[in-house]
C-alpha positions in Angstrom: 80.6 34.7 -37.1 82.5 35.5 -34.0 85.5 33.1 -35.6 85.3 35.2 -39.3 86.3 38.0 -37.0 88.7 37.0 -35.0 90.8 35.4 -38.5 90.1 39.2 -39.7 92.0 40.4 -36.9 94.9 38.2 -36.5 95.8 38.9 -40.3 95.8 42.4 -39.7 98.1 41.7 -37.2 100.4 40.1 -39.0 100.4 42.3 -42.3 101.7 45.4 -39.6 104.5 43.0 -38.3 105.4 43.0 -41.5 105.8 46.2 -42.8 107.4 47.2 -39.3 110.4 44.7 -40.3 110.8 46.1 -43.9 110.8 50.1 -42.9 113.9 49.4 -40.9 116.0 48.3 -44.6 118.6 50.8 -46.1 117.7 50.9 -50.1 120.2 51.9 -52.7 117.9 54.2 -54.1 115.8 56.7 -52.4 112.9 55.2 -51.3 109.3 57.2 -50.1 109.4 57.0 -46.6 105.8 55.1 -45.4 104.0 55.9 -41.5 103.6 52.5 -40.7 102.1 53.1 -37.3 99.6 55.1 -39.1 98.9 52.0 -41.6 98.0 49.9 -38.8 95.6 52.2 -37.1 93.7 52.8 -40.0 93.4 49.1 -40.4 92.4 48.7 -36.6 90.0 50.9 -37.1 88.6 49.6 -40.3 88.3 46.5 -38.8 86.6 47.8 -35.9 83.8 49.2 -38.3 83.4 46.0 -39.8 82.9 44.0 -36.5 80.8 46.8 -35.4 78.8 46.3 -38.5 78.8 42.8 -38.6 77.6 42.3 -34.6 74.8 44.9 -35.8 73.7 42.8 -38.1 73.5 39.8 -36.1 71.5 41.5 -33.0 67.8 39.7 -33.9 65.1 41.8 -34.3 62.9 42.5 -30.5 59.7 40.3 -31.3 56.4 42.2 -31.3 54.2 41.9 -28.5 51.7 39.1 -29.2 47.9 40.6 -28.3 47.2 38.8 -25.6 43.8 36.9 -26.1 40.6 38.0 -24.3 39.6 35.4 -22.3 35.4 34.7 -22.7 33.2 34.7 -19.8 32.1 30.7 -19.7 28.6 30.2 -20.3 26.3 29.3 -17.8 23.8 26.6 -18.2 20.4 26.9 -16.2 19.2 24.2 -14.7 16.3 22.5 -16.3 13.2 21.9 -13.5 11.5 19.2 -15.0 7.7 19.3 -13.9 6.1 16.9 -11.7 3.6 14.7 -12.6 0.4 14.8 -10.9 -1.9 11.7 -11.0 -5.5 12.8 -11.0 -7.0 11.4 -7.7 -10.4 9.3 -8.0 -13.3 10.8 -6.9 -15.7 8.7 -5.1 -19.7 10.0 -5.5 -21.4 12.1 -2.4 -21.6 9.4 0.6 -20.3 6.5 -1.2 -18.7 5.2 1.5 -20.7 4.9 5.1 -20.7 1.9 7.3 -23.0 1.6 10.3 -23.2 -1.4 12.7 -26.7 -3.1 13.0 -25.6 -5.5 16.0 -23.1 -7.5 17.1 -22.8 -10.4 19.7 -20.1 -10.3 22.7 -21.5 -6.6 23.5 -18.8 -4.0 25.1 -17.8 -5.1 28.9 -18.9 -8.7 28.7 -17.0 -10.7 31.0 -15.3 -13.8 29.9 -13.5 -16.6 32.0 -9.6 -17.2 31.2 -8.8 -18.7 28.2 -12.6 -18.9 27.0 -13.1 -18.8 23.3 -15.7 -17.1 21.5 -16.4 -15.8 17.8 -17.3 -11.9 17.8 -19.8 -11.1 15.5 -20.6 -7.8 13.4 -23.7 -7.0 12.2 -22.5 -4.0 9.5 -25.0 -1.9 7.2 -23.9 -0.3 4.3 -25.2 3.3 4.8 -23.5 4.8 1.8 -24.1 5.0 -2.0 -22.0 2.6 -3.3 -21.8 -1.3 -3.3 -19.2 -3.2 -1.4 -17.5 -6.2 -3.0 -15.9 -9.5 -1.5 -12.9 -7.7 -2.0 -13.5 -5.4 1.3 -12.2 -7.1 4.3 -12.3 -6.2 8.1 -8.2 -5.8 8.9 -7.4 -5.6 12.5 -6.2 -1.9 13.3 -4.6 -1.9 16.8 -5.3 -2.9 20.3 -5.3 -6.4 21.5 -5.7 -9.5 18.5 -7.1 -11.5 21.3 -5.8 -14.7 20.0 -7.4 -14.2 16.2 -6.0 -16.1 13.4 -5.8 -14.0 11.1 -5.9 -10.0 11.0 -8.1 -9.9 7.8 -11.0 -11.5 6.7 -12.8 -10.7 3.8 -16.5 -10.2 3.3 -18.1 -12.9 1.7 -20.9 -11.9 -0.4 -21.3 -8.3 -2.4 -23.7 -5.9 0.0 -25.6 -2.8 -2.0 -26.2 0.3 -0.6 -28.9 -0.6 2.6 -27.9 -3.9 3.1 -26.0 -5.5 5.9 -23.6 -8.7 6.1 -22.4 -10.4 9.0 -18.5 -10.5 9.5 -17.3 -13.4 12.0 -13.6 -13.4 14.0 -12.8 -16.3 16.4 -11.1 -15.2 19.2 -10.0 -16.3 22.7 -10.3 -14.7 25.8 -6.3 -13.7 27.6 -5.2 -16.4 30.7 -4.4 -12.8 32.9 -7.3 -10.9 34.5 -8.0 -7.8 33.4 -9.9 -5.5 30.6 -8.7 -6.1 26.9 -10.0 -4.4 23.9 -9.1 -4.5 20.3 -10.4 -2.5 17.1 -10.7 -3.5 13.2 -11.5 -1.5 10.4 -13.2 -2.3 7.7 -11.1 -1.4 4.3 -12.7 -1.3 0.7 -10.7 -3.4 -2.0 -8.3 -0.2 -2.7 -7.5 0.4 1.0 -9.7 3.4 1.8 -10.7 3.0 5.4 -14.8 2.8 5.9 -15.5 2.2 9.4 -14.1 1.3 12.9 -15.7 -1.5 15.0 -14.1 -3.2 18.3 -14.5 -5.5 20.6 -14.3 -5.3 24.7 -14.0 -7.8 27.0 -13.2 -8.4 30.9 -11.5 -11.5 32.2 -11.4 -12.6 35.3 -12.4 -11.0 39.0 -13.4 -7.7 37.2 -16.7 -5.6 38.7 -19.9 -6.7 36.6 -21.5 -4.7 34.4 -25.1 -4.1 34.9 -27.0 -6.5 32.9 -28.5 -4.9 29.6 -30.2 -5.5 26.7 -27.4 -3.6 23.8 -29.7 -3.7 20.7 -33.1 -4.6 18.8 -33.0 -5.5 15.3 -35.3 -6.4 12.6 -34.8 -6.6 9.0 -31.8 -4.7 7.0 -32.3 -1.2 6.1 -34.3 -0.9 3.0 -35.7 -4.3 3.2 -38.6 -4.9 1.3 -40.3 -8.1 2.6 -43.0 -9.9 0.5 -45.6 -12.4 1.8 -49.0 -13.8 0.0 -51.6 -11.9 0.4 -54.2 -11.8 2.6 -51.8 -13.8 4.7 -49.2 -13.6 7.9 -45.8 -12.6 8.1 -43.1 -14.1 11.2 -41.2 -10.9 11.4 -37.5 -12.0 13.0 -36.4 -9.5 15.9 -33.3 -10.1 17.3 -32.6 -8.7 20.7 -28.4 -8.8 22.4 -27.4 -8.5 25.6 -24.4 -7.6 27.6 -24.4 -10.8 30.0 -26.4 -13.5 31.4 -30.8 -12.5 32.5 -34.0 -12.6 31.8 -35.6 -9.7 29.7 -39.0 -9.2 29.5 -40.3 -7.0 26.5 -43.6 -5.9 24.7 -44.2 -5.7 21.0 -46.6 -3.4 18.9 -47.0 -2.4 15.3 -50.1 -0.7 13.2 -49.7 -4.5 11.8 -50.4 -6.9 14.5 -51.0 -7.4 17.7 -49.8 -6.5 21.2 -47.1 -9.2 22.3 -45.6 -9.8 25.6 -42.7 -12.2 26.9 -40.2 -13.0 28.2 -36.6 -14.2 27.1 -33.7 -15.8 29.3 -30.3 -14.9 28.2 -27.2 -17.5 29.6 -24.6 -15.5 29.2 -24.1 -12.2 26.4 -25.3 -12.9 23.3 -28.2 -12.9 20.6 -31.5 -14.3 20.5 -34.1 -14.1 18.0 -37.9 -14.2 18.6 -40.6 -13.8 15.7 -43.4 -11.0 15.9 -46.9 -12.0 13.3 -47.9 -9.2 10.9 -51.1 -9.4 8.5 -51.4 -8.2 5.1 -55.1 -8.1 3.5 -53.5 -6.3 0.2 -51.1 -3.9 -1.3 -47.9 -2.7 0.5 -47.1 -0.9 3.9 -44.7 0.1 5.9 -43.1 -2.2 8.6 -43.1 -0.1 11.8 -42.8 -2.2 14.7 -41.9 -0.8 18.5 -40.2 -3.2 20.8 -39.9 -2.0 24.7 -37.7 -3.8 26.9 -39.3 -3.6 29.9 -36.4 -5.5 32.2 -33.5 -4.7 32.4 -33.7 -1.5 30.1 -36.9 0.3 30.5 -36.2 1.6 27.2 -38.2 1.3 23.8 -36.2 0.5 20.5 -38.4 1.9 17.0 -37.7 -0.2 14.3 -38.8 1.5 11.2 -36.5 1.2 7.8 -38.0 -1.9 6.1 -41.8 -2.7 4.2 -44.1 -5.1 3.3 -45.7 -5.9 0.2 -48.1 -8.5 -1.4 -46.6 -10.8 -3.8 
C-alpha cells in the first residue's frame, strides 16, 4: 500500500511540472489565464486526504481483551487408612497350663569333680487342665549349657492333666572351679512358655553343702493304684539327696505298718525303697507320712494318689 501511494504522488508531481511549462506560452488568441500554483495545492491536498484515508484504513483493529480464565482450586485427595487386621488370639481354658516339679536328681549345690559327667533328671507334673503332647520340649533358656548336646529335647510320651514324665539331659561338669548354673524351660508345641527348671552345680574346692535329703515322692498326682483284693501293695517311695550319707527315716500310713531304716546315699542322687500296704476290700486313700529322721528332721506328707481293689 505504501508503494500505491507513493506512484500517487510522484504523478501529481509530474502533471504540475507540466502545466508550469505550458502557462509560460504566448497564444495567438486570448487565452483564460489558469492559477497553476493553486492546481497543485489542491491536488497536494487531495492526495493527502487519500493517504490519510487510506493509512486509516489499514490501522488493524485493537483486539479485545481475552477473559482471562479462572484458574480451579486442585482437588485434594484424602488419604485412604486402610484398617488393620486383627487376628483373634486363642484362648487357652482356666489353668490349662501349670507345670510343677515332683523330683529331680543332681539336687541344687551338689558338688561335682572337673570334667565329671552326669545326666540331670526332671521329675515334672502336669498341674494344669490340659494334656501335654510329645510335641512339648524342655529348650534351654540361659545360663550355663554345661556341655549338653542339644538345647531341646522333647518329651517322649503324652502326660494328662495329674500326671508326671521324666525329662533326661546329659551334661558334663566345667574343667574350672567354681559354681555354674543353667535354666530350661519347658515350651508347649506352639511356643508358650510353661515352666522354669535349673540345674546347680559346684566344681572343684567349693564349701560343702550340708548334707540333705531334697525330696520324698510316691506315686504321680492323681494316681489311682489297683491291687487284688484282700492282698498287699509295695508302694515305691523315692527319697533324693543333695550329696553323699546315710539317712535314716520312718514310715506310717492308716494302711500299714510302722517302718524304720536306713538308707546310704554315695554321692547326690535318688533311691527308691518300697513301703507294704493292705487292702481287705473297696478303695481308700493312699496317705502315707515319711520322716527323715537324719539328716533332715523333717516329715514329708504324701497324699495325692488311692488305692482300689481290682
Amino acid at each position: 500500500m505504501r508503494k500505491q501511494n507513493i506512484y500517487i504522488f510522484t504523478c501529481i508531481l509530474m502533471l504540475a511540472l507540466l502545466l508550469s511549462a505550458c502557462g509560460g506560452t504566448a497564444d495567438a488568441e486570448a487565452t483564460p489565464t489558469v492559477d497553476t500554483e493553486s492546481v497543485i495545492a489542491t491536488s497536494i491536498a487531495a492526495t493527502m486526504q487519500v493517504m490519510a484515508e487510506t493509512q486509516t484504513a489499514q490501522v488493524p483493529p485493537t483486539p479485545e481483551s481475552t477473559a482471562t480464565p479462572e484458574t480451579l482450586p486442585s482437588a485434594t485427595v484424602a488419604a485412604l487408612t486402610l484398617p488393620t487386621a486383627t487376628l483373634p488370639s486363642v484362648q487357652l481354658p482356666t489353668n490349662c497350663l501349670i507345670a510343677g516339679l515332683a523330683s529331680e536328681t543332681i539336687p541344687d549345690g551338689t558338688i561335682l569333680a572337673k570334667g565329671t559327667a552326669f545326666t540331670k533328671e526332671w521329675r515334672i507334673t502336669n498341674g494344669g487342665t490340659c494334656a501335654w503332647n510329645t510335641g512339648y520340649k524342655l529348650v534351654f533358656e540361659s545360663g550355663d549349657l554345661l556341655g549338653a548336646a542339644s538345647e531341646t529335647v522333647n518329651l517322649t510320651q503324652s502326660v494328662n492333666p495329674g500326671m508326671s514324665t521324666t525329662v533326661s539331659v546329659k551334661m558334663t561338669a566345667p574343667n574350672s572351679d567354681g559354681s555354674y548354673t543353667g535354666y530350661w524351660m519347658l515350651q508347649t508345641d506352639a511356643g508358650v512358655n510353661v515352666g522354669r527348671f535349673s540345674v546347680n552345680i559346684n566344681v572343684g574346692a567349693v564349701t560343702a553343702v550340708p548334707f540333705a535329703v531334697t525330696s520324698v515322692t510316691y506315686y504321680s498326682a492323681t494316681t489311682i493304684a489297683e491291687m487284688n483284693c484282700p492282698g498287699t501293695l509295695n508302694v515305691p517311695i523315692d527319697i533324693t539327696t543333695d550329696g553323699p550319707g546315710t539317712v535314716s527315716y520312718s514310715i506310717t500310713s492308716p494302711l500299714g505298718s510302722e517302718r524304720n531304716n536306713d538308707i546310704t546315699f554315695t554321692a547326690a542322687g535318688k533311691q527308691t525303697i518300697y513301703y507294704p500296704i493292705t487292702l481287705a476290700s473297696g478303695d481308700a486313700d493312699l496317705d502315707i507320712d515319711v520322716y527323715i529322721g537324719s539328716p533332715n528332721h523333717q516329715t514329708f506328707y504324701l497324699r495325692h494318689a488311692d488305692v482300689k481293689c481290682k
